[in-house]
NURO-858650 format. One record per residue (C-alpha): residue in one letter; residue number from 0; x, y, z; chain. Coordinates in steps of 0.1 Angstrom, whole numbers, plus 2048, in hexadecimal, padded with zeros to 3 digits. Last residue first. Layout:
a; NUM; X; Y; Z; A $
...
***
This chain:
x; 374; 676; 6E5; 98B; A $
x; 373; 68B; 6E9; 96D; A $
x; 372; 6A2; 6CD; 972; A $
x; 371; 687; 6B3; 97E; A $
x; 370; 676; 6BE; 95A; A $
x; 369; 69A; 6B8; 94A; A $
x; 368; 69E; 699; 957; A $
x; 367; 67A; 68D; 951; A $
x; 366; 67D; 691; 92F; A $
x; 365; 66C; 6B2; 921; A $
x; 364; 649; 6C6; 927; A $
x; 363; 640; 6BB; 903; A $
x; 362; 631; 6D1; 8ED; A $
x; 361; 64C; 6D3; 8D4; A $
x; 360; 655; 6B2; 8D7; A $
x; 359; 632; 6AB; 8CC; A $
x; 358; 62D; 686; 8DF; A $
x; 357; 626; 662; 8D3; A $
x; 356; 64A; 662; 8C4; A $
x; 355; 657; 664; 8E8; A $
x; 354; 64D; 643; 8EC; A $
x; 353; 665; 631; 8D5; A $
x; 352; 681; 644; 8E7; A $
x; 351; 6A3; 64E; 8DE; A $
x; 350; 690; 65E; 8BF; A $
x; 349; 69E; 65A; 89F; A $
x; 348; 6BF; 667; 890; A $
x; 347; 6B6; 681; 874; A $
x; 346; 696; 68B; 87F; A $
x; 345; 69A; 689; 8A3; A $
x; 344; 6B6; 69E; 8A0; A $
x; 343; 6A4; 6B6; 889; A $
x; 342; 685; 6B9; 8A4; A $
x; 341; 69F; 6C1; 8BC; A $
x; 340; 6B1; 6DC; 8A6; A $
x; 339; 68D; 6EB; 8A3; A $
x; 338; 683; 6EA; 8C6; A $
x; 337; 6A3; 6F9; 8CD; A $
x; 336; 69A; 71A; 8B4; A $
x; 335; 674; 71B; 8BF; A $
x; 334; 682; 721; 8E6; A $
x; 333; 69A; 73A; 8D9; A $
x; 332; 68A; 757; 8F0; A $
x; 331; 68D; 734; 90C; A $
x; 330; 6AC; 734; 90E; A $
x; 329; 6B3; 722; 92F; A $
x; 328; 696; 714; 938; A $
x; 327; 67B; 704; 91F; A $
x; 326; 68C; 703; 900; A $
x; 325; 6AF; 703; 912; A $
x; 324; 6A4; 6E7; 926; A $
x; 323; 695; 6D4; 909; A $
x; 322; 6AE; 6D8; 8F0; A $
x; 321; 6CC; 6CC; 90E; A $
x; 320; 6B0; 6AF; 90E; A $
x; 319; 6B5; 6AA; 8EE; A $
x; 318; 6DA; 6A6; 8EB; A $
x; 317; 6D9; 68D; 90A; A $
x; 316; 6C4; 679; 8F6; A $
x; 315; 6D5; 678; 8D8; A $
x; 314; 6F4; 670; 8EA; A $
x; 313; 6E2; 64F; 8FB; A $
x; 312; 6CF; 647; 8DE; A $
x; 311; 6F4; 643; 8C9; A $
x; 310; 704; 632; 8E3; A $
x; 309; 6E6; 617; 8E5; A $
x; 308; 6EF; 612; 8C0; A $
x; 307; 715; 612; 8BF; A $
x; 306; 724; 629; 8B2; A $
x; 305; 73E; 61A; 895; A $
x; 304; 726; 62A; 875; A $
x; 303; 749; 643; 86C; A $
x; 302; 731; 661; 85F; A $
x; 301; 719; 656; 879; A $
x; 300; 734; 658; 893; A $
x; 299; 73A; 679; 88C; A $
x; 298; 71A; 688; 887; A $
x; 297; 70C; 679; 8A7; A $
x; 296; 72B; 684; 8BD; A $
x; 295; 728; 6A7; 8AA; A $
x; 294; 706; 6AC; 8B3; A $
x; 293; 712; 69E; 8DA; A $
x; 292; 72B; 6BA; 8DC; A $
x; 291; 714; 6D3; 8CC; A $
x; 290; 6F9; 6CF; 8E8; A $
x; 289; 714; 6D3; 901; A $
x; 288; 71E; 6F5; 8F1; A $
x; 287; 6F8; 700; 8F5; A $
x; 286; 6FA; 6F1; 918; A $
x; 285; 718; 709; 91F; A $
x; 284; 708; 727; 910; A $
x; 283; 6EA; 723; 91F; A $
x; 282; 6F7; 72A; 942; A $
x; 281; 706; 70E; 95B; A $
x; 280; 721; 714; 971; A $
x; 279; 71F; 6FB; 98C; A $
x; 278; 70E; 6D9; 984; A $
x; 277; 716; 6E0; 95E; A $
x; 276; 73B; 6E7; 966; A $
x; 275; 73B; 6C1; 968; A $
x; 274; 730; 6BF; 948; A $
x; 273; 746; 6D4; 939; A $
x; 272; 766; 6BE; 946; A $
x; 271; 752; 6A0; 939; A $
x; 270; 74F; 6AD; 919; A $
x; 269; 778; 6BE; 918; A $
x; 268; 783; 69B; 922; A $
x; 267; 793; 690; 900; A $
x; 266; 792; 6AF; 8E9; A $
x; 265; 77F; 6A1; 8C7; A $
x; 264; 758; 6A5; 8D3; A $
x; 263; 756; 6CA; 8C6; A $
x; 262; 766; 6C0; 8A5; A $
x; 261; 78C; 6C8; 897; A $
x; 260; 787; 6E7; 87E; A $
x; 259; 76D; 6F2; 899; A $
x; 258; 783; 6EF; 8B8; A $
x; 257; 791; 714; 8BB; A $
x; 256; 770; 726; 8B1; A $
x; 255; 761; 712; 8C8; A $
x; 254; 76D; 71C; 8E7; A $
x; 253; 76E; 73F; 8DC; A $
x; 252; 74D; 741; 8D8; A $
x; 251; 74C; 734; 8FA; A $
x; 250; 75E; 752; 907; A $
x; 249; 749; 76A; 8F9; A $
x; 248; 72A; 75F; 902; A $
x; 247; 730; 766; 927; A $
x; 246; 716; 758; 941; A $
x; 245; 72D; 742; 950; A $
x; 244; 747; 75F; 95A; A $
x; 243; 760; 756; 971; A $
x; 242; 75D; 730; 969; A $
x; 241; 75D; 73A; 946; A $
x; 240; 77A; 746; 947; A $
x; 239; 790; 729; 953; A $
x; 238; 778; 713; 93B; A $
x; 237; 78B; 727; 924; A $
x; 236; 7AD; 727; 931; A $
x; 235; 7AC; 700; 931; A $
x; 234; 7A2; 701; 90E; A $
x; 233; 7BE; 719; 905; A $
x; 232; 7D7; 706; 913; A $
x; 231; 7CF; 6E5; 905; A $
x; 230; 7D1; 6F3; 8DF; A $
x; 229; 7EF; 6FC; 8E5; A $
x; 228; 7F9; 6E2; 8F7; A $
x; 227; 7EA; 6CE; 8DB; A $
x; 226; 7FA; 6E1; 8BD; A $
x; 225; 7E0; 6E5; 89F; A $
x; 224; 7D6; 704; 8AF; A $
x; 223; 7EC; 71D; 89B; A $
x; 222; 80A; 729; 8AB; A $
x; 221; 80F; 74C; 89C; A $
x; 220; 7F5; 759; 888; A $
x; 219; 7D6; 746; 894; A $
x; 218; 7E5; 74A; 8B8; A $
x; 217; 7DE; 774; 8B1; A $
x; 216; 7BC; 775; 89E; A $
x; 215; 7AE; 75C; 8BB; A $
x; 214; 7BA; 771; 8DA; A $
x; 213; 7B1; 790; 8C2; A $
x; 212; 78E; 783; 8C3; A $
x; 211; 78F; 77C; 8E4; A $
x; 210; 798; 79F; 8ED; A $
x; 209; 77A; 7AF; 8D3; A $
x; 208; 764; 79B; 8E4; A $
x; 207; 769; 7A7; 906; A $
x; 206; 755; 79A; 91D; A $
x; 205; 773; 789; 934; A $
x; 204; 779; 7B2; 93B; A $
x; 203; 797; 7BC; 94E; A $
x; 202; 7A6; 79C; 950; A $
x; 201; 79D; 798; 92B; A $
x; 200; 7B4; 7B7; 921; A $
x; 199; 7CE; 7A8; 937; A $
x; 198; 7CD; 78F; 922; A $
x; 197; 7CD; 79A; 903; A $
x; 196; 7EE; 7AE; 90C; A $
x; 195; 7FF; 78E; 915; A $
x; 194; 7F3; 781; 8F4; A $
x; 193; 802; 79D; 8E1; A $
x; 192; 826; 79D; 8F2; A $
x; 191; 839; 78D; 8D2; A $
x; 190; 820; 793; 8B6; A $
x; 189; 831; 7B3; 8A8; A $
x; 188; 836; 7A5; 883; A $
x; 187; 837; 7C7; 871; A $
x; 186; 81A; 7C0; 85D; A $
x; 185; 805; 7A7; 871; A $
x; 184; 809; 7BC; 894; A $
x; 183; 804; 7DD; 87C; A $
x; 182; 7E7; 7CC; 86D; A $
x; 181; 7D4; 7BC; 88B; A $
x; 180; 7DC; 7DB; 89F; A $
x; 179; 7C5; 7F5; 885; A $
x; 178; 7AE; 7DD; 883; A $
x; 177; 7A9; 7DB; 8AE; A $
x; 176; 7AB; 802; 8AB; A $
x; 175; 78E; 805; 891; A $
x; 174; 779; 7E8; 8A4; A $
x; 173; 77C; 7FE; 8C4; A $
x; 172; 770; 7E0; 8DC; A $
x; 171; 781; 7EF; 8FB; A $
x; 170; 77C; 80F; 8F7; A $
x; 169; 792; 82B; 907; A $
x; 168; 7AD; 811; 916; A $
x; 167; 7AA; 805; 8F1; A $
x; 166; 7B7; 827; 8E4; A $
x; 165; 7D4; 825; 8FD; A $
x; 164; 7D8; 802; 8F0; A $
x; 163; 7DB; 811; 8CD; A $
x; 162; 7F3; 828; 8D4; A $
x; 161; 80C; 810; 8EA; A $
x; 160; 808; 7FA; 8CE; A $
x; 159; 811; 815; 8B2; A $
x; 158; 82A; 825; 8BD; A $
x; 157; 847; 811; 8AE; A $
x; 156; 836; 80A; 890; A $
x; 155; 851; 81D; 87D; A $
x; 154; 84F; 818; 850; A $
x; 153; 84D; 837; 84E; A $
x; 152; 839; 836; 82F; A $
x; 151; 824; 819; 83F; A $
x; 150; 81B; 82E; 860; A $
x; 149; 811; 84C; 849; A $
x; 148; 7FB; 832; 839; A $
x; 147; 7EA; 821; 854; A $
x; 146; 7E6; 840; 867; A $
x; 145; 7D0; 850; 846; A $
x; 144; 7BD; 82F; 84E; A $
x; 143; 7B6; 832; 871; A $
x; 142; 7A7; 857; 86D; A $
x; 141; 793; 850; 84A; A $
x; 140; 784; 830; 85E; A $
x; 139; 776; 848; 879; A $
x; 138; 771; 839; 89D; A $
x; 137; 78D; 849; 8B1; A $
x; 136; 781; 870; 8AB; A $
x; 135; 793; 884; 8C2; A $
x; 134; 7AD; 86C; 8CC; A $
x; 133; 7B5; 865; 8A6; A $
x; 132; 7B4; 88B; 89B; A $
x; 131; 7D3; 892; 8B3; A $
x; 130; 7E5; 872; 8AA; A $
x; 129; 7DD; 87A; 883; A $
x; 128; 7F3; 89C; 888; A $
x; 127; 80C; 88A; 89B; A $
x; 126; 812; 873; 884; A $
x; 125; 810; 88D; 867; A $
x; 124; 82E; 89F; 87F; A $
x; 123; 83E; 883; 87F; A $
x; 122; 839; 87C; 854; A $
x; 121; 84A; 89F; 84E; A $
x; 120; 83D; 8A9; 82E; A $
x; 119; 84F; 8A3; 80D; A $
x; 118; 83B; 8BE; 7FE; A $
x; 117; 82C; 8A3; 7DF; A $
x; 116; 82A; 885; 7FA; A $
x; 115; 818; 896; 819; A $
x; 114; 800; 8A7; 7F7; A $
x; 113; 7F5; 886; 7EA; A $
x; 112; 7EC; 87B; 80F; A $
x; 111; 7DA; 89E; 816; A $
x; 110; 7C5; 892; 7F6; A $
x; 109; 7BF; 873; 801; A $
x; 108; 7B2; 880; 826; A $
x; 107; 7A0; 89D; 815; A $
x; 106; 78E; 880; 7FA; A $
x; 105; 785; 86A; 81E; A $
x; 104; 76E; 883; 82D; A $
x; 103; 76B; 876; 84C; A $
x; 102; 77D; 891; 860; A $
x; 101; 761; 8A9; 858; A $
x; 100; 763; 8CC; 861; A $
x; 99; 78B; 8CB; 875; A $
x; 98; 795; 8B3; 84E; A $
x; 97; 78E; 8D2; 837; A $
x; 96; 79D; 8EE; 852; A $
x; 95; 7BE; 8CC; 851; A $
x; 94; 7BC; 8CC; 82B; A $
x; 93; 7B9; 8F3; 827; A $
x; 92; 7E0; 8F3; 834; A $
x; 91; 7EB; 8D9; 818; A $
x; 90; 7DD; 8EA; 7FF; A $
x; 89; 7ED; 90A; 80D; A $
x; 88; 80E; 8F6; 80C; A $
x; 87; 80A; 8EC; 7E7; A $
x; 86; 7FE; 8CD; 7D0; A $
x; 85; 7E2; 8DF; 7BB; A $
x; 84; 7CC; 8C6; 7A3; A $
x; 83; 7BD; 8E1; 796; A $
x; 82; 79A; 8D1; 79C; A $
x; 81; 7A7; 8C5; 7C2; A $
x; 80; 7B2; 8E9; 7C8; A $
x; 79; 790; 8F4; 7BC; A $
x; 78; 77F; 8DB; 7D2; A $
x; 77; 790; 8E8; 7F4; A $
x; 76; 785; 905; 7EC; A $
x; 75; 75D; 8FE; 7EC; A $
x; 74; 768; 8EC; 80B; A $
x; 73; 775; 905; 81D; A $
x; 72; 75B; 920; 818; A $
x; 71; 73C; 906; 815; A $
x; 70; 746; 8FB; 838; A $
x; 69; 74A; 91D; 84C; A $
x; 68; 72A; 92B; 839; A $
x; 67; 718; 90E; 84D; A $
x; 66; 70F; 8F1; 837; A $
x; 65; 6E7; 8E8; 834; A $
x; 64; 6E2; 8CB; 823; A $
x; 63; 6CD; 8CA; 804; A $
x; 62; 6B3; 8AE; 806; A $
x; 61; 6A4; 8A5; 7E5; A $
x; 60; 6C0; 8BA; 7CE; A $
x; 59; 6AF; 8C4; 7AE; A $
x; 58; 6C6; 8D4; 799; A $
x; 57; 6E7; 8BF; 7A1; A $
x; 56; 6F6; 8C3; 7C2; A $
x; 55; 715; 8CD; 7B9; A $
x; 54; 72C; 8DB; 7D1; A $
x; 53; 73A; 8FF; 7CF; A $
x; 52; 75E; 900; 7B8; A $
x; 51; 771; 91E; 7C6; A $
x; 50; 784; 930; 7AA; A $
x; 49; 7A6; 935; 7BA; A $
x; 48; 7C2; 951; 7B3; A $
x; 47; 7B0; 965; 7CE; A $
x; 46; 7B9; 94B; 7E8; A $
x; 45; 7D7; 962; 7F3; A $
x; 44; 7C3; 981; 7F6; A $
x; 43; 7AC; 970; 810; A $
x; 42; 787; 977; 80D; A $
x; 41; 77B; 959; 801; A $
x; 40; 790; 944; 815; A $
x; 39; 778; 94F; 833; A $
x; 38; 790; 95D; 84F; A $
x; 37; 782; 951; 86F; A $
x; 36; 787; 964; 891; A $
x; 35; 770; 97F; 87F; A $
x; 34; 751; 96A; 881; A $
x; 33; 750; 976; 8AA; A $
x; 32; 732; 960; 8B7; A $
x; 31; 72E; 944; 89D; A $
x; 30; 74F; 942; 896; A $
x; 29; 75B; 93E; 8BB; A $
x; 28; 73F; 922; 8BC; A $
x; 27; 74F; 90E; 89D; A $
x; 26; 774; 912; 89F; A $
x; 25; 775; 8ED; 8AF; A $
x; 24; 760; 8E2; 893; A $
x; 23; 74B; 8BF; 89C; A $
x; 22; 74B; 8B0; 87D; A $
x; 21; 731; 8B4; 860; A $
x; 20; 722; 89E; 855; A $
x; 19; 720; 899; 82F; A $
x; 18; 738; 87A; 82B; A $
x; 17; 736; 86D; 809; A $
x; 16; 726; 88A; 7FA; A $
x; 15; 73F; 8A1; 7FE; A $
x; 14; 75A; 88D; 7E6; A $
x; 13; 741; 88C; 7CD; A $
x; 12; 742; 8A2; 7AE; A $
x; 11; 764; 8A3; 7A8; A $
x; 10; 76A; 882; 7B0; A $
x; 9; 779; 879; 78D; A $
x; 8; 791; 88F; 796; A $
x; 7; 7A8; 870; 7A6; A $
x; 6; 7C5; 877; 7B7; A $
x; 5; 7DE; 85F; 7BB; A $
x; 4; 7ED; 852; 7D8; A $
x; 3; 814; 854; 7DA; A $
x; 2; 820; 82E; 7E5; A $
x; 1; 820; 816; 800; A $
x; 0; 800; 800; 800; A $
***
């Protein structure tokens, strides 16, 4: 991505309409009640040169907005330099009034790009400059991009993490920050401390999707999970988690995610280890992953046809009666949804019990086990 940007006059006619909000402007009150501590670029001699360009709505606009005078000065400027293609410290200058009115206008970002090359600019100060805007205004893409590629020219990600985590400390689950780490850790190769940082992250805040998610993203790249320790250690800091928090989603996710390429049912003592967190720290997210376990036990072993048959009842029963007590318990706003998934094991595999057959599953009150559960 390294390289002068170029500009493209094809966008002429648009670059406003992308992003018509207008940012909070830090000149904006003081204008408003003494106009003479702004200049308008219409009435400075060294703009006279310049044709502004106002934007084009076309004839019949449906919804015109309503710019202040402020705006339509700046930007009906900024647009003539853009027609004439003008790469020049003034240029540069009405970039950053362009960039204080809307910040997520990304045609000012490329063009301020276009001009840091052309001037030879001091890239520091740039960081600086997009430090500044950054803290102000951490969830614009325009922001964390322009970084990117100040960052790439340089060719330093030496301030980078410490940036980003102070970002983080801000917002936990900052999508545009976590983005922004995955590709300077991935371009620069800065994995060394990453999964200590995670988890002190998750110490803070087991909840934190975005923490897991980089747990994942970060042993993905580096170990993999094919080793067994590996793959070991993460399990048993898992069900480490969950014990602190049994109601969080997150964490089980996670769970998962690392043992789908392999099959729920493929860890050796991971069921029974989850079972007997059943007795103590039970939530719907634990019996939903128990209900997967014995899905993928049934699919398993009647891909390979080696279960035998009393085997097979006794998992498909257990797998509809974790249906039944979410159905009718646990998750009961996706009551419809486990009735469904048990009518489909039933379906596919038979019922564990001739009897049972007599009754609407969906109607049911459940086996006994789960009706001695619920009482």
């Amino acid at each position: 991505m390294s390289g002068v940007e170029m500009s493209d006059n094809s966008l002429d006619n648009r670059q406003d309409r992308e992003f018509d909000v207008e940012a909070d402007d830090p000149l904006g009150d003081a204008y408003f009640s003494d106009p003479s501590q702004y200049s308008f670029y219409r009435d400075r001699k060294e703009w006279a040169d310049l044709d502004p360009v106002p934007q084009d709505d076309g004839p019949n606009p449906v919804v015109k907005i309503a710019y202040s005078e402020k705006f339509s000065d700046v930007y009906d400027y900024f647009r003539a330099l853009l027609k004439n293609d003008e790469k020049s410290e003034r240029a540069f200058a009405l970039t950053a009034d362009a960039i204080d009115l809307n910040a997520a206008n990304y045609t000012v970002w490329h063009y301020r790009r276009v001009l840091l090359q052309a001037l030879s600019k001091d890239l520091r100060e740039e960081m600086k400059y997009i430090t500044a805007i950054i803290e102000e205004q951490p969830k614009n893409y325009q922001v964390w991009h322009h970084r990117r590629m100040v960052i790439e020219w340089l060719n330093d990600p030496s301030e980078e993490l410490d940036f980003i985590a102070l970002i983080l400390s801000q917002d936990a689950k900052n999508y545009h920050a976590w983005q922004h780490r995955q590709w300077v850790i991935q371009e620069y190769k800065l994995w060394d401390k990453e999964l200590e940082y995670v988890e002190t992250l998750l110490e803070e805040d087991v909840r934190n999707n975005s923490a897991w998610n980089q747990r994942h993203f970060v042993i993905s790249h580096t170990t993999g999970f094919s080793d067994p320790a590996v793959l070991e250690r993460e399990i048993q800091y898992c069900l480490t988690q969950i014990r602190k928090a049994p109601h969080n989603e997150s964490v089980w996710n996670y769970l998962k995610g690392i043992l789908q390429d392999r099959g729920l049912s493929s860890q050796p003592g991971l069921l029974e280890k989850v079972l007997e967190m059943k007795e103590t720290h039970c939530s719907s997210y634990l019996l939903a992953f128990l209900f997967d376990c014995y899905e993928d036990i049934l699919e398993n072993n009647d891909q390979k046809e080696n279960m035998e048959a009393e085997d097979q009842k006794e998992t498909l029963r257990k797998a509809l009666e974790i249906c039944e007590l979410l159905a009718l318990k646990k998750d009961t706003i996706r009551k419809e949804y486990w009735q469904f998934l048990k009518r489909s094991l039933k379906s596919k595999y038979g019922s564990p019990d001739p009897t049972d057959d007599a009754t609407d599953p969906s109607d049911a009150a459940g086996p006994a086990s789960v009706q001695q559960e619920m009482s």
